[in-house]
C-alpha positions as MATLAB code, in Angstrom:
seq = 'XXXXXXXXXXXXXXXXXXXXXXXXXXXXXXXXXXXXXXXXXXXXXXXXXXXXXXXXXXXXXXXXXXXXXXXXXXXXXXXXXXXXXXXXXXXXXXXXXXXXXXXXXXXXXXXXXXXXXXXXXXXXXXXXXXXXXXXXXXXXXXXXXXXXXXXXXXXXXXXXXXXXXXXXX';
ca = [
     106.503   73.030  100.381;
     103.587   74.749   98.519;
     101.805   71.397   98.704;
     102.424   71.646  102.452;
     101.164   74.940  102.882;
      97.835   74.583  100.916;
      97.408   71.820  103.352;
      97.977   73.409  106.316;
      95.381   75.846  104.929;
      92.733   73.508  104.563;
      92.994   72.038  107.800;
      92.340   75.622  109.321;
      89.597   76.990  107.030;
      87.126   76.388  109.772;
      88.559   79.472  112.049;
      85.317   80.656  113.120;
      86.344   84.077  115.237;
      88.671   87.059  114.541;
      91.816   86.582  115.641;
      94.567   89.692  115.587;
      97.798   87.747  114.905;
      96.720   84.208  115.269;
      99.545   82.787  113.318;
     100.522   84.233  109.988;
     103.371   86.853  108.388;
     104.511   88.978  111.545;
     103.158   92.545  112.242;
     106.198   94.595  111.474;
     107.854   92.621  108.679;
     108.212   93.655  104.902;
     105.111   92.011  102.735;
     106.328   89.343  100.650;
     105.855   88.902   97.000;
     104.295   86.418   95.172;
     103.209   85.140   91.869;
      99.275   85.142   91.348;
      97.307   85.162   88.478;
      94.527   87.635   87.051;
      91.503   86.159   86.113;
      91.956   86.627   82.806;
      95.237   84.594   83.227;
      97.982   86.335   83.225;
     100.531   86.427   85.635;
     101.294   89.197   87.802;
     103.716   90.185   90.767;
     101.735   90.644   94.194;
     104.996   93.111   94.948;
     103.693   95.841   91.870;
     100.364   96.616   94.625;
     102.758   97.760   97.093;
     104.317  100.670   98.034;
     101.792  103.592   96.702;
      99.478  102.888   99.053;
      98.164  100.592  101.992;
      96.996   97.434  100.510;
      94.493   95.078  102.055;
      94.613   91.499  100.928;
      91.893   89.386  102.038;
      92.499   85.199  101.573;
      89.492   84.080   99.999;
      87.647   81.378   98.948;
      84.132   81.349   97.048;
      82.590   78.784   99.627;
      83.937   81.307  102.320;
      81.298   81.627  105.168;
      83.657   83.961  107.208;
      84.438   85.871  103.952;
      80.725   86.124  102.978;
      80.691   87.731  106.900;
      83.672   90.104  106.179;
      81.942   91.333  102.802;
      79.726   94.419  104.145;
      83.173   95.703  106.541;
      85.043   94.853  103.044;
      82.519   97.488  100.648;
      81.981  100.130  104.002;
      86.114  100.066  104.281;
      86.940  100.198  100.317;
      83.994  103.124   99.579;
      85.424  104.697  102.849;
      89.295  104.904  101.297;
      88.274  104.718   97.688;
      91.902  106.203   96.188;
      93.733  106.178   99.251;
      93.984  102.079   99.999;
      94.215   99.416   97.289;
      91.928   96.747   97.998;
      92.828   92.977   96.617;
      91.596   89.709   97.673;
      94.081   86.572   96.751;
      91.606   83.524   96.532;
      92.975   80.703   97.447;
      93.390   77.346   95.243;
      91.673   75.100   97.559;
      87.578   73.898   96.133;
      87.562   76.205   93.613;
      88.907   77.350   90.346;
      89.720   80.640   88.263;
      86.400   80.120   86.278;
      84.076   79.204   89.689;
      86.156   82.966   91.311;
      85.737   84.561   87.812;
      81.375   83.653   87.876;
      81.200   85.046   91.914;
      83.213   88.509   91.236;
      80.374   88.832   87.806;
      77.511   87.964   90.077;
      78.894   90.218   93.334;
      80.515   93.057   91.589;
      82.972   93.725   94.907;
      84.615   96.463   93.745;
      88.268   95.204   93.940;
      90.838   93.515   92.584;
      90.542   89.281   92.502;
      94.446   87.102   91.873;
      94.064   83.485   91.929;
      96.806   81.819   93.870;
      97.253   78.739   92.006;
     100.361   77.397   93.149;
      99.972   79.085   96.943;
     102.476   81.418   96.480;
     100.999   84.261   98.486;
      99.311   81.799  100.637;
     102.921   80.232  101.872;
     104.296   83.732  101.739;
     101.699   85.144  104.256;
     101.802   81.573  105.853;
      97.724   82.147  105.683;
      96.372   80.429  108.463;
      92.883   80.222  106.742;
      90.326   81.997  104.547;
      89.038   85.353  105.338;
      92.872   86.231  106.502;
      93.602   89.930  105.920;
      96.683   91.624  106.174;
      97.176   95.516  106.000;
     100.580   96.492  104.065;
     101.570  100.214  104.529;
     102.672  102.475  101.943;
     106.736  101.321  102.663;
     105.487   98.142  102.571;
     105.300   96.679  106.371;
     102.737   94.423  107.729;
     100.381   96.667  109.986;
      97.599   94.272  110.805;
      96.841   90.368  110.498;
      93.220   89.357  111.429;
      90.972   86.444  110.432;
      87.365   85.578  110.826;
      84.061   87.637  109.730;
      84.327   90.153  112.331;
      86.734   92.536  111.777;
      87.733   96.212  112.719;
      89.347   97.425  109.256;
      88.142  100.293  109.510;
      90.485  101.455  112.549;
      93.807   99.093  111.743;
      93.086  101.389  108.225;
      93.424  104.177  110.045;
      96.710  102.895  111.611;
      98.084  101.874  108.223;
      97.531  104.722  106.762;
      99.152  106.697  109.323;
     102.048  104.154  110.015;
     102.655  105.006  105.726;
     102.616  108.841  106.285;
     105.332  108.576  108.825;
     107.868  106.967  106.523;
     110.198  109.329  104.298;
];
């Protein structure tokens, strides 16, 4: 099934346009855990980033053209909601490695938190449709916002997370 997944990812990695909701988890349903890896190796939970605070996971990949597009909306939205959002990209397991991930976060310095998804556990979870994929998790954990592509208005389905989060007891 993971195998499946990772290669229904690769087969889409060429999405070229942002897309609200073009395939991918539902808006409305609870975020899915997952096992990931730091880059350092150890395994952690995707589950322990939510619930604080909105989380934005971005599907990634090194080779990323779309993601290399997404970067400047990535640093304006994380500087924007430093300490109210929790920023995360998963990078996916597809042409590249935990060392090749580990050299580009060094050389970029992005500011967030990097998990390797070596066995496509968050990539089957969020049934990722292809790199730069970002879903917005409220603070009670719900799916606000599904996107892909390098064009992206994070900035406002923020705003709607964050909001959405303040509503719930």
């Amino acid at each position: 099934m993971k195998v499946a997944a990772l290669g229904i990812l690769a087969l889409t990695l060429v999405a070229s346009q942002a897309r609200a909701q073009d395939g991918g988890i539902e808006v409305g349903s609870m975020a899915p855990n997952a096992t990931l890896e730091t880059l350092d190796g150890k395994r952690i939970e995707l589950g322990s980033l939510i619930g604080k605070t909105p989380v934005v996971l971005e599907f990634w990949a090194t080779w990323c053209s779309n993601c290399e597009e997404l970067e400047p909306t990535f640093q304006a939205v994380q500087k924007k909601y430093a300490g109210k959002v929790r920023f995360a990209s998963v990078a996916v397991a597809i042409n590249q490695s935990p060392e090749r991930v580990r050299r580009w976060v060094a050389r970029h310095q992005p500011g967030r938190d990097f998990f390797y998804d070596h066995a496509g556990d968050a990539a089957e979870g969020y049934d990722a449709p292809a790199t730069s994929y970002v879903v917005i998790v409220d603070a009670s954990g719900r799916v606000t916002y599904t996107g892909v592509g390098g064009e992206q208005n994070l900035d406002a389905e923020i705003t709607k997370a964050l909001a959405s989060g303040a509503r719930k007891p």
